[in-house]
RODO-2510 file (C-alpha; in nm, 4 decimals, decimal comma):
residues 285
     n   res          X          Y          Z
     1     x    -4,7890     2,2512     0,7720
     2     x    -4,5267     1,9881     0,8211
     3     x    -4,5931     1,6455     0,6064
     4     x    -4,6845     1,4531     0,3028
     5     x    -4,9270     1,5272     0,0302
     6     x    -5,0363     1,3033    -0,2333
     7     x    -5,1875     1,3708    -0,4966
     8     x    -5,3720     1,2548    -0,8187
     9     x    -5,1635     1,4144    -1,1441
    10     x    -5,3971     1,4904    -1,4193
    11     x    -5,2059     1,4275    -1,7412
    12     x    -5,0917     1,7478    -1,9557
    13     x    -4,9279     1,9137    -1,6203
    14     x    -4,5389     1,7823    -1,5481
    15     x    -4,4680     1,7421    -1,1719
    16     x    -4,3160     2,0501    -1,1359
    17     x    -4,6096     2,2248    -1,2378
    18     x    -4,7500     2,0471    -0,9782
    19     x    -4,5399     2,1657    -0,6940
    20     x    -4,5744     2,5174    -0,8383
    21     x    -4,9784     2,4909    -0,7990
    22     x    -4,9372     2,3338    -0,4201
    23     x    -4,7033     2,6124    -0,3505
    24     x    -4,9364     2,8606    -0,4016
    25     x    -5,2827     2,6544    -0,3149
    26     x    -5,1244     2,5894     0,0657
    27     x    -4,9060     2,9344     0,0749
    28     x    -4,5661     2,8157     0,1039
    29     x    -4,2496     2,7655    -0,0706
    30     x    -4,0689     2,4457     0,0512
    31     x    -4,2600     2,2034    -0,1697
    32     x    -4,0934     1,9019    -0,3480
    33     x    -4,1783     1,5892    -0,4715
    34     x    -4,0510     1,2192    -0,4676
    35     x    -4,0423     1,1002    -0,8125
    36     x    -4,1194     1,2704    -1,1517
    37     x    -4,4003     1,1219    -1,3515
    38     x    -4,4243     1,1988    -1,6940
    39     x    -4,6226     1,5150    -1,8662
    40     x    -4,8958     1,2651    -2,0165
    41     x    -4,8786     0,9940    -1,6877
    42     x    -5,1160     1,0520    -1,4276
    43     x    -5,1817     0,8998    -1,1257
    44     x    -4,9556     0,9005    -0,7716
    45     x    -4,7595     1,2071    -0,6856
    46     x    -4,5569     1,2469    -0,3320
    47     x    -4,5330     1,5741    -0,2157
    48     x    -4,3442     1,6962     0,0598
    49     x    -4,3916     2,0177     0,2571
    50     x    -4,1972     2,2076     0,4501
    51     x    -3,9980     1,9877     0,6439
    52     x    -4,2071     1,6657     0,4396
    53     x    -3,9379     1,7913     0,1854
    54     x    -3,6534     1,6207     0,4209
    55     x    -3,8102     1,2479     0,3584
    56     x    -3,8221     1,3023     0,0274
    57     x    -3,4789     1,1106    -0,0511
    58     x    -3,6466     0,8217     0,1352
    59     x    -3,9650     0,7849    -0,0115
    60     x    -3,8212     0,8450    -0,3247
    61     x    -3,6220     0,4727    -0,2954
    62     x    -3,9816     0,2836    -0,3137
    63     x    -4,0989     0,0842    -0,5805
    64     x    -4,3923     0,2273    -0,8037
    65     x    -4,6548     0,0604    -0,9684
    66     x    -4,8444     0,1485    -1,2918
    67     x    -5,0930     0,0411    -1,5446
    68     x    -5,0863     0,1458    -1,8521
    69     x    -5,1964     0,1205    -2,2293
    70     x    -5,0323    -0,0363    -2,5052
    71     x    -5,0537    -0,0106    -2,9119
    72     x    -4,8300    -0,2337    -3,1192
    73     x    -4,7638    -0,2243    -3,4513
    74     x    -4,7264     0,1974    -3,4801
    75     x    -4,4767     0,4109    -3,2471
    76     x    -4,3673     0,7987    -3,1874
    77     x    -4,0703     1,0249    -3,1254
    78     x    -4,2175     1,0232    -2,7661
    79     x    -4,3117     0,6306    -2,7183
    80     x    -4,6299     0,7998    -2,6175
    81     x    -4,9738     0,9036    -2,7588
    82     x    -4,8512     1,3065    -2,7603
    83     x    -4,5561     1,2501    -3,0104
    84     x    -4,5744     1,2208    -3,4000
    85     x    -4,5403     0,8952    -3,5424
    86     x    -4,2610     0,7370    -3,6870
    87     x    -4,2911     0,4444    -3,7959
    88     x    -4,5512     0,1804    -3,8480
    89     x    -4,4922    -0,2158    -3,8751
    90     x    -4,8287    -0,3808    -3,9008
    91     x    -4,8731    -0,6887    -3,7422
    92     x    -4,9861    -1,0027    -3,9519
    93     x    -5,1650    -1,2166    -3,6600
    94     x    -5,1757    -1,0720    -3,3043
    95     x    -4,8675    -1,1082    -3,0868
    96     x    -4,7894    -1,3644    -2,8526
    97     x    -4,7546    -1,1148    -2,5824
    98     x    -4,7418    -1,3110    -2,2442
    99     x    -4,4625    -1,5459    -2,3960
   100     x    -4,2526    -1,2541    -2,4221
   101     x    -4,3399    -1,0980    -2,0868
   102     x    -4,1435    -1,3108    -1,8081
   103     x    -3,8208    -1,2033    -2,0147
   104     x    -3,8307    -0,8483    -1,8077
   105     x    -3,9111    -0,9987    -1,4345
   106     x    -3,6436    -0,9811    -1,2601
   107     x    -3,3095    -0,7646    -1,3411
   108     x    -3,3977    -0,5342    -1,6424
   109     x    -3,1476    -0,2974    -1,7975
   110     x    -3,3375    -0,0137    -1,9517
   111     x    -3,1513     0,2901    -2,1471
   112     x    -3,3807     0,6026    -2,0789
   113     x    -3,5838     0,7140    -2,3732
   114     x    -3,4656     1,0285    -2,5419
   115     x    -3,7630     1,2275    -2,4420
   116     x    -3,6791     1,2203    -2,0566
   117     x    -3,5626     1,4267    -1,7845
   118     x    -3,2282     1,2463    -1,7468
   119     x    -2,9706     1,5362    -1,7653
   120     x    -2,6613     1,5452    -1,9744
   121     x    -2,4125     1,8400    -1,9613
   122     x    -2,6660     2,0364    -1,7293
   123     x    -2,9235     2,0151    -1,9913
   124     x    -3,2476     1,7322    -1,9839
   125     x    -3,2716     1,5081    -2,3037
   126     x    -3,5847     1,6120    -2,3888
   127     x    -3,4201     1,9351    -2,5025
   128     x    -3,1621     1,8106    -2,6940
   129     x    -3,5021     1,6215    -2,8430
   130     x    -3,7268     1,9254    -2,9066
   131     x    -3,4405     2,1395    -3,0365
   132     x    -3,3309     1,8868    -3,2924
   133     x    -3,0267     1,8036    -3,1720
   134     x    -2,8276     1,5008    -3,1353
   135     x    -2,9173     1,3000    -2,8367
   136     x    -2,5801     1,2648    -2,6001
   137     x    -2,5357     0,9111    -2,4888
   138     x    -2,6492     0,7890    -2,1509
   139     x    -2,5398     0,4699    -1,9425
   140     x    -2,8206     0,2163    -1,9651
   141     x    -2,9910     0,1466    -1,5323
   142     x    -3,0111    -0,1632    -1,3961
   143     x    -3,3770    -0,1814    -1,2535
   144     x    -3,5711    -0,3980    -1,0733
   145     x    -3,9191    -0,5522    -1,2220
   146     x    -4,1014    -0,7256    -0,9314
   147     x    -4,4570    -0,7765    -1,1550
   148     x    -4,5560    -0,7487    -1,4836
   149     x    -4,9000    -0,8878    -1,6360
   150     x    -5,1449    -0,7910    -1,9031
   151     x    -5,4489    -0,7022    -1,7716
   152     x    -5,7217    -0,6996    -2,1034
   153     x    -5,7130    -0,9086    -2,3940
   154     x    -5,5348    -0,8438    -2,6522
   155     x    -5,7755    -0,6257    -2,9200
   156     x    -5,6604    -0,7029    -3,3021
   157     x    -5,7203    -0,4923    -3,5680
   158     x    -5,5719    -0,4030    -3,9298
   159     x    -5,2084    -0,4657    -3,8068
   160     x    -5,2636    -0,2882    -3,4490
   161     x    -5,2592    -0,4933    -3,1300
   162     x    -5,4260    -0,3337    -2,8189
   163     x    -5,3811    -0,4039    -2,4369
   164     x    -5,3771    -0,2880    -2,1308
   165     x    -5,0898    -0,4037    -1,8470
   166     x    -5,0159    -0,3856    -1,4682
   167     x    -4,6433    -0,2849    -1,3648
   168     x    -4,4587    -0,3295    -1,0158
   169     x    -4,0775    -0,2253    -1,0624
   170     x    -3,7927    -0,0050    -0,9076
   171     x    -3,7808     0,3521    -0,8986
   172     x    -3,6431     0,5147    -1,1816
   173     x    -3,8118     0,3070    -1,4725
   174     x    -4,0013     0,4396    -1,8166
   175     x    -4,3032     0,2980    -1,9049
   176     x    -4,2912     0,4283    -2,2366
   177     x    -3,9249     0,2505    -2,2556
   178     x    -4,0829    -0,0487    -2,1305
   179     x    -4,3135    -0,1200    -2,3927
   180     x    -4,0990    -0,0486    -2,6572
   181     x    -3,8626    -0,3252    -2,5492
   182     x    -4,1410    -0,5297    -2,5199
   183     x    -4,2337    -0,4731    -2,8644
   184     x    -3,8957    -0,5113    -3,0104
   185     x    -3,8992    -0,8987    -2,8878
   186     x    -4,2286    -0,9381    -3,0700
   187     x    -4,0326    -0,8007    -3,3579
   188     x    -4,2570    -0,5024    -3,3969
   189     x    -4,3131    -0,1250    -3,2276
   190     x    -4,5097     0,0124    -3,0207
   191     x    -4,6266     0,3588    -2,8009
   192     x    -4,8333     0,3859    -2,4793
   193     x    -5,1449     0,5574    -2,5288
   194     x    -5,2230     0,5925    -2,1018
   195     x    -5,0115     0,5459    -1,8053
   196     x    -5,1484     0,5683    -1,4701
   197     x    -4,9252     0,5117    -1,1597
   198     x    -5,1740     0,3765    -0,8792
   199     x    -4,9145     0,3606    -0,6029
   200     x    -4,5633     0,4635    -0,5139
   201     x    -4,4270     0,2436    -0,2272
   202     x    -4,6906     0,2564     0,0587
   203     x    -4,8995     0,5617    -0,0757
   204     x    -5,1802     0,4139    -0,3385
   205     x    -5,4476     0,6137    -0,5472
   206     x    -5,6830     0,5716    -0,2889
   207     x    -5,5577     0,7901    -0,0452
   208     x    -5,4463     1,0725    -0,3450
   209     x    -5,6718     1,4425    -0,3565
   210     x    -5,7185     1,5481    -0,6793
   211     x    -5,5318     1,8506    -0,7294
   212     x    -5,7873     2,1409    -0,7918
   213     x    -5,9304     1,9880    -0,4658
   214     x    -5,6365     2,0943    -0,2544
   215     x    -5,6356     2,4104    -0,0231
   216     x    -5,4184     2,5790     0,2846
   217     x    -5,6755     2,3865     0,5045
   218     x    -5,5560     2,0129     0,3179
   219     x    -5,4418     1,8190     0,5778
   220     x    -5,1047     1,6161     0,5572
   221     x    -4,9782     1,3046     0,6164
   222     x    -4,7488     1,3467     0,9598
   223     x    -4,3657     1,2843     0,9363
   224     x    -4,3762     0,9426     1,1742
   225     x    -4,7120     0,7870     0,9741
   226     x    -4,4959     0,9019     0,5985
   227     x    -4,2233     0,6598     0,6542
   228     x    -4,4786     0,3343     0,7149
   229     x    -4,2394     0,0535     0,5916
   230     x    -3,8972     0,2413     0,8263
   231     x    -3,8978     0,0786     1,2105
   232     x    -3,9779     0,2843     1,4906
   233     x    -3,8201     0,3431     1,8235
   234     x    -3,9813     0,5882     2,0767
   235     x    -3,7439     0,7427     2,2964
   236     x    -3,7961     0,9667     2,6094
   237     x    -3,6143     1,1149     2,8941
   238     x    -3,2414     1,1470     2,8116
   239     x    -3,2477     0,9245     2,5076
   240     x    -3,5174     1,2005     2,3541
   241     x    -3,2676     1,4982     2,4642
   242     x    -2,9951     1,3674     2,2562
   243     x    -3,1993     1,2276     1,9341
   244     x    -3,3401     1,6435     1,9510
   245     x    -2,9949     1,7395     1,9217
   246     x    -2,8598     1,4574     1,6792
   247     x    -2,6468     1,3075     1,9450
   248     x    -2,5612     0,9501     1,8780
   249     x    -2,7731     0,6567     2,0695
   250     x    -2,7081     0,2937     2,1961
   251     x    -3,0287     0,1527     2,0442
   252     x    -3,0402    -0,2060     2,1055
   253     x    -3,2054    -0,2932     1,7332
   254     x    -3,0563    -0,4534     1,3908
   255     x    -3,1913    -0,2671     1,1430
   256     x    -2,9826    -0,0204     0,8952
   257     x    -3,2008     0,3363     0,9826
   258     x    -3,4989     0,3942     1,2584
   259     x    -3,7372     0,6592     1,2748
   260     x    -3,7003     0,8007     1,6429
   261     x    -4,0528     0,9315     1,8081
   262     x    -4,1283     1,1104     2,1301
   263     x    -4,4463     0,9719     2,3475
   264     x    -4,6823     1,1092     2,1549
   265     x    -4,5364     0,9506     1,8322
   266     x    -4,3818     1,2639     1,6581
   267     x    -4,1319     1,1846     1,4576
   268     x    -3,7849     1,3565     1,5919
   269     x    -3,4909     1,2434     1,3764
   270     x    -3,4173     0,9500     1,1432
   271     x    -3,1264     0,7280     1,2704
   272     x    -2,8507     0,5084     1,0713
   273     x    -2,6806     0,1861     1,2527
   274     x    -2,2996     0,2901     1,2747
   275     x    -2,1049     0,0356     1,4579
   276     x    -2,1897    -0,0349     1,8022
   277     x    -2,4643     0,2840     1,8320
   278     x    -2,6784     0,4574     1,5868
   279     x    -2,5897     0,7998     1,4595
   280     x    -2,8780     1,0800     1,3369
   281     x    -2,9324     1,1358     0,9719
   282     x    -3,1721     1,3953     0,9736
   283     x    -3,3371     1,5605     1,2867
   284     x    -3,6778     1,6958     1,2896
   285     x    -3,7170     1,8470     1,6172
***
């Protein structure tokens, strides 16, 4: 009962409400997940449970990829299908959309849309939002688009541009936000009507249960096999006596953190580089 779940969000559910279902669908309470995806986004969900909840800060660092819907011309208090429109700017001729889209590859500094979970004062700005009130000002991220492509052809129709789009960026990042910047240097708006996140770092929709599907009997993804992309160093005799009792190592590696394993390839504790030996971050054993 020690591991990773992932899972396939349904859209209407937040994550939360996720972990809350999984708590009571394997029987336990140390449940947590690695990266909140929207109420109305579906797709890719990391769980972590029991002590999976420990690599959550890890697996939370990995990039996520999406696709997702777009309308121009028409947008919403939520830059999503759920919210109520407000405004519309018909288009005259269908954008030039894939002129506009190398301008976010690369470095992109995105200011979280109002209706998100960023917290301000203790409280999320989605309830400032929903209880009318003004929105408190937020510090704009820095993030990190590796890939960005439209995937269908662009569908015109009485001032409405459709299209669909594939997304490979930095944790952290809005959709929604997305393609309203993108719509702003067409000179128009725009809301997504689907998101869909298809993989978050090494963990891909393939691999995700659907949630009504998952049971005390689900198996998990081990601690070693959850951290694919971290190096691995398996240790034995004295060396695996001190990593069980976080004792620092003399690893002869160059690599910032190590996943330590016995012989069997359980994962004991995670390792940073410090100086001349490698100290233990978090021990599993």
């Amino acid at each position: 009962m020690n591991g990773i779940l992932v899972i396939n969000k349904p859209t209407g559910i937040s994550s939360h409400d996720c972990v809350n279902i999984i708590r009571k669908a394997m029987k336990t309470k140390k449940v947590g997940h690695a990266g909140t995806l929207d109420v109305e986004a579906s797709g890719v969900l990391v769980l972590g449970i029991n002590k999976g909840t420990k690599l959550l800060n890890y697996l939370n660092q990995d990039d996520k990829t999406y696709r997702f819907d777009v309308v121009f011309g028409i947008t919403t208090d939520t830059l999503d299908h759920a919210g109520a429109i407000t405004d519309e700017q018909p288009l005259q001729s269908p954008p030039d959309i894939d002129a506009a889209l190398p301008k976010f590859i690369g470095t992109y500094t995105q200011m979280p849309p109002a209706y998100s979970a960023v917290k301000v004062g203790g409280k999320k700005l989605y309830e400032y939002a929903r209880e009318g009130k003004p929105i408190p000002e937020v510090n704009a991220r820095d993030l990190t688009v590796h890939e960005l492509y439209r995937t269908t052809p662009v569908v015109f129709d009485e001032g409405r541009a459709t299209c669909g789009f594939y997304l490979r960026a930095s944790k952290g990042i809005y959709v929604r936000q997305l393609a309203s910047d993108l719509a702003e240097t067409l000179g128009t708006v725009a809301h997504t009507t689907a998101i869909h996140r298809v993989a978050a770092g090494d963990f891909t929709i393939d691999e995700a249960i659907d949630l009504d599907h998952v049971n005390a009997n689900t198996p998990l993804i081990s601690l070693a096999n959850a951290l694919r992309s971290m190096p691995e160093k398996q240790v034995a005799g004295d060396d695996l006596f001190k990593a069980k009792h976080g004792q620092p190592l003399r690893i002869n590696a160059d690599v910032a953190q190590l996943k330590i394993v016995d012989e069997r390839g359980k994962l004991v504790a995670i390792y940073e580089r410090k100086e001349t030996d490698y100290r233990a971050k978090n021990v599993f054993a």
